[in-house]
N, C-alpha and C positions, 0 to 999 in steps of 0.2 A: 130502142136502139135498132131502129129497122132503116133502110136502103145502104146497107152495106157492099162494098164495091169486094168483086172477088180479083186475086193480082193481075189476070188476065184482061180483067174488065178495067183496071186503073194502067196497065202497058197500052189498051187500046186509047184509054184517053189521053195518053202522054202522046198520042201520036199528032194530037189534035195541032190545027195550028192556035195561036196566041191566042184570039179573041176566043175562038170553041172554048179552050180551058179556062180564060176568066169567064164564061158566061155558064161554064159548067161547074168553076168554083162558087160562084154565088146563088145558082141552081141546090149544090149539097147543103150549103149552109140554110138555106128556106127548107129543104128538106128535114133536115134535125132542127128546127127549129120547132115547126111544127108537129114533127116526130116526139121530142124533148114534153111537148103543150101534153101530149096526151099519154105520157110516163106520168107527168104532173097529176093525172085528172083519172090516172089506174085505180088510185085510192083516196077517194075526195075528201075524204071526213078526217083523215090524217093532214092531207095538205092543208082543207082548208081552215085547219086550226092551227097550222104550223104559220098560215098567210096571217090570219089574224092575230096572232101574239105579235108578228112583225110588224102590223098594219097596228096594232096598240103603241109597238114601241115605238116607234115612227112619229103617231099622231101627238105625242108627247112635245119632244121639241119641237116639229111645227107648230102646236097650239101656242107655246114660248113664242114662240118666233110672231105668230099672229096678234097675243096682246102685249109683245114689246112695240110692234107698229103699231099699233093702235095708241099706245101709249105716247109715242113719238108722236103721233097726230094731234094728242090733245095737248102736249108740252109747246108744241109750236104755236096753235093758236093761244095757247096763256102767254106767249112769248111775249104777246101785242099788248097783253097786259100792263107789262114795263113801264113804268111812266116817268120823268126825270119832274122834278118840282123845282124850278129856278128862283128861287128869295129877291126880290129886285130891290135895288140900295131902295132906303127911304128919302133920299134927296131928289129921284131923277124924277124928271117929269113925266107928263103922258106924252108929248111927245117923242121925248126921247126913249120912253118902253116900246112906242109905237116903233119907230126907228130900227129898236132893238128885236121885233116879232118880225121883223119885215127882215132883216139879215138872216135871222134864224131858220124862218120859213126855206129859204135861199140852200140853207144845207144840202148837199145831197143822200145825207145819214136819215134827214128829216122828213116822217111821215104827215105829222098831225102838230100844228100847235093850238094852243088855248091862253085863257089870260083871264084870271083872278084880277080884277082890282081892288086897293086896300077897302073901298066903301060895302066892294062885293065880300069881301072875305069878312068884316066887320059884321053885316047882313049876316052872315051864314051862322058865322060862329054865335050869336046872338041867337038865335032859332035854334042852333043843335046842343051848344053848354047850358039854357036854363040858367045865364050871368048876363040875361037882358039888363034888368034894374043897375047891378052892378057899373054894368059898364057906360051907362048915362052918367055918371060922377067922371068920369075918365078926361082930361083937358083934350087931351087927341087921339087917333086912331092908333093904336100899338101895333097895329098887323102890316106887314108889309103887303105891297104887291105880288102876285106869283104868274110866273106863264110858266103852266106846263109842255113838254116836247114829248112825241112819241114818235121815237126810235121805229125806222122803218123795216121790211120783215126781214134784210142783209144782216142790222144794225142790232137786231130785240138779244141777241145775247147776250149772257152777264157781261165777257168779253169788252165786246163791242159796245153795249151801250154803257159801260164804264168810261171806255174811252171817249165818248160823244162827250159824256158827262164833264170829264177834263177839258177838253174842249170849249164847252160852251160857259164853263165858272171863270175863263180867262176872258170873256169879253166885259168892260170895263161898269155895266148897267147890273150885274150881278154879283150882290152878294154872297150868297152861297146857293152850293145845288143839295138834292138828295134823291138817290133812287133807291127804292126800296124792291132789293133783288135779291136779297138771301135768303129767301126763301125759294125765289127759282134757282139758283144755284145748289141748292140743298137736294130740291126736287130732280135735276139733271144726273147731279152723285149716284142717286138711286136707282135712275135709272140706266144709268152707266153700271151700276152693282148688280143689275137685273140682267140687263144684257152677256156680264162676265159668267154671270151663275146660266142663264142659258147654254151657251157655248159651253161649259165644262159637263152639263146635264146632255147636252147632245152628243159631246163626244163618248160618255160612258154609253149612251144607247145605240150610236152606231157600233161601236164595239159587240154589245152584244145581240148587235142583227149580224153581225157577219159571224159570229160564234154559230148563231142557232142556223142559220142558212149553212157555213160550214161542216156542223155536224150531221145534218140532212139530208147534206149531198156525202157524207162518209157513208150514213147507214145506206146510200141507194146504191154506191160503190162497195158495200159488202154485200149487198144483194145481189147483185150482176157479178162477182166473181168468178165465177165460173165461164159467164160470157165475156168477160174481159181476156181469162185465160187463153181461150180458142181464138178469139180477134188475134192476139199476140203472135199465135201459132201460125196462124194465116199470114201475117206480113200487115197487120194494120197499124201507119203509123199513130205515135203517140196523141200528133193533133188529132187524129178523127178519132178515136179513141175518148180523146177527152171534151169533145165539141158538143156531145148531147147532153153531156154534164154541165158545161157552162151555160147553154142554156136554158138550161133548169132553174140554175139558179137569177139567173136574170127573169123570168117568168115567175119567181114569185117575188123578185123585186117590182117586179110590175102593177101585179093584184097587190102586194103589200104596199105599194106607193099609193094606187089608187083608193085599199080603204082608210088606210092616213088619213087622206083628202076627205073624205067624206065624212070620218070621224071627225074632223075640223072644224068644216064648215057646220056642223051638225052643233057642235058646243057653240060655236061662233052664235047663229041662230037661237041656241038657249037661252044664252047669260044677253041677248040684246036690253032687251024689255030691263034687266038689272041695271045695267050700264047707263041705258038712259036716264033711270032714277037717281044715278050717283051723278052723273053729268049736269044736272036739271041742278044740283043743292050748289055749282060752283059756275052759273048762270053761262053753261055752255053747252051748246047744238050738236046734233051729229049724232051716229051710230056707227055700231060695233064694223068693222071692213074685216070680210071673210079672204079667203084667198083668193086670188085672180087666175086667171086662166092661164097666165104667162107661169105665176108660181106653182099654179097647178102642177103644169110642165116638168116645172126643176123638178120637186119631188118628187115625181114617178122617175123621172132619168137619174134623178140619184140614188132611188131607191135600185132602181134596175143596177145601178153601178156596183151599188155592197152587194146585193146577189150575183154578180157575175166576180166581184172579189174575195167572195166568202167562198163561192162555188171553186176560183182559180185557187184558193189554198189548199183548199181539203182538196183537189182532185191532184195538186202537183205532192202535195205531202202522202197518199196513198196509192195512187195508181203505183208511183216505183217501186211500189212493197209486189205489186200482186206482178208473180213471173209465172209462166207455165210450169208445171214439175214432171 
């Protein structure tokens, strides 16, 4: 609580003209800010257990927040997975499927097409059922033709590639269609469920970061009572009064932002090497995306925010108690 203005010294500043007093308000404020860093750092082994319970609570929901995107990463690329299987009548020719691959392709829903013919699907099925022999008695091919479509990366939603699917059963060469997507739909729910249960997990934790920054900055505002008292006496108003306080707490939104991040990144790096082995069994690439520099950001600035919100309560709900006697 040092470079305290005596009244004499703040009648002189008011005498300032305009620019002097903003460049002399922004001057105070780097002053207690700095001033505020090193009340923080009076008792290090207190703070910096009080930084690190925040910097635990913290790393919580952003690690949520870390493998829901990551989870979103991998849902998108299974997206491409989607495949629509088109039954082609048994009547129509090859040229006319040909006709029909060539409109389709044409889509602009349309990523990938393919094309099963009935000799090829006959082939296959023969090699994978072990109903070779059987199917030599058969007078003709029972299988239809199929041309698969794959939905492009606009279109790979349940959504959207339902509708494609409406779509393309109405052109007159198709039988029937099927896409087999309930299970990506299933999978989306969950992670819609993940998502919900995130957010309600992060709002109980900001809650109780601004609790414990709140009560942190009461115990530092029962300590200085006595120099709050005399401030009082003197003529200091309420803002400078309560300016090294809010700072305070904004500085260990700061450190409690940045060890977040580090705790983050840190699991992120753990569970790689796991992820890759659960990735690898569902014939998909990639690894674990830690925080980026930009998110980085946010959560130090937000962190810094519930320190300066937890600090603005507790100093507005106690300072009015403490009057000189």
């Amino acid at each position: 609580m040092s470079q305290r203005k005596s009244p004499t010294q703040q009648l002189h500043q008011s005498k300032l003209p305009l620019s002097g007093r903003i460049v002399m308000f922004f001057v105070r404020h780097i002053q207690q800010a700095f001033s505020s860093m090193g009340e923080v750092w009076r008792n290090p082994i207190s703070s910096l257990m009080t930084m690190a319970v925040l910097g635990v609570s913290l790393s919580l929901p952003a690690a949520l927040q870390v493998l829901v995107k990551n989870a979103e990463v991998v849902t998108h690329s299974w997206d491409n997975a989607a495949q629509i299987s088109l039954f082609i009548e048994p009547t129509k020719s090859e040229r006319a499927i040909d006709s029909f691959i060539t409109r389709v392709k044409a889509y602009p829903e349309v990523s990938e097409v393919g094309y099963i013919s009935r000799k090829k699907a006959l082939d296959e099925f023969q090699r994978l059922s072990g109903f070779g022999d059987a199917l030599a008695y058969l007078d003709e091919n029972p299988l239809p033709a199929v041309v698969t479509v794959t939905p492009n990366l606009s279109h790979a939603s349940p959504n959207r590639a339902k509708d494609l699917l409406t779509k393309l059963q109405q052109e007159p060469e198709v039988s029937f269609g099927r896409l087999d997507i309930e299970w990506l739909e299933r999978l989306q729910a969950l992670v819609h469920v993940f998502k919900s249960g995130v957010m309600a997990i992060a709002l109980l934790l900001v809650g109780a970061v601004i609790l414990v920054i709140g009560n942190t900055i009461r115990l530092a505002i029962m300590n200085r009572r006595s120099e709050i008292e005399i401030m009082k006496l003197v003529g200091a108003t309420e803002a400078f009064i309560q300016r090294p306080f809010l700072y305070t707490g904004i500085w260990y939104g700061v450190i409690a932002g940045m060890i977040a991040g580090v705790i983050v990144n840190l699991l992120v790096w753990y569970l790689d090497n796991s992820m890759l082995e659960l990735l690898d069994l569902y014939d998909t690439t990639g690894s674990l995306q830690s925080l980026s520099g930009h998110e980085m950001l946010l959560l130090i600035f937000f962190a810094s925010f519930l320190g300066w919100l937890g600090s603005y309560i507790s100093v507005k709900q106690h300072l009015r108690r403490i009057e000189p006697s």
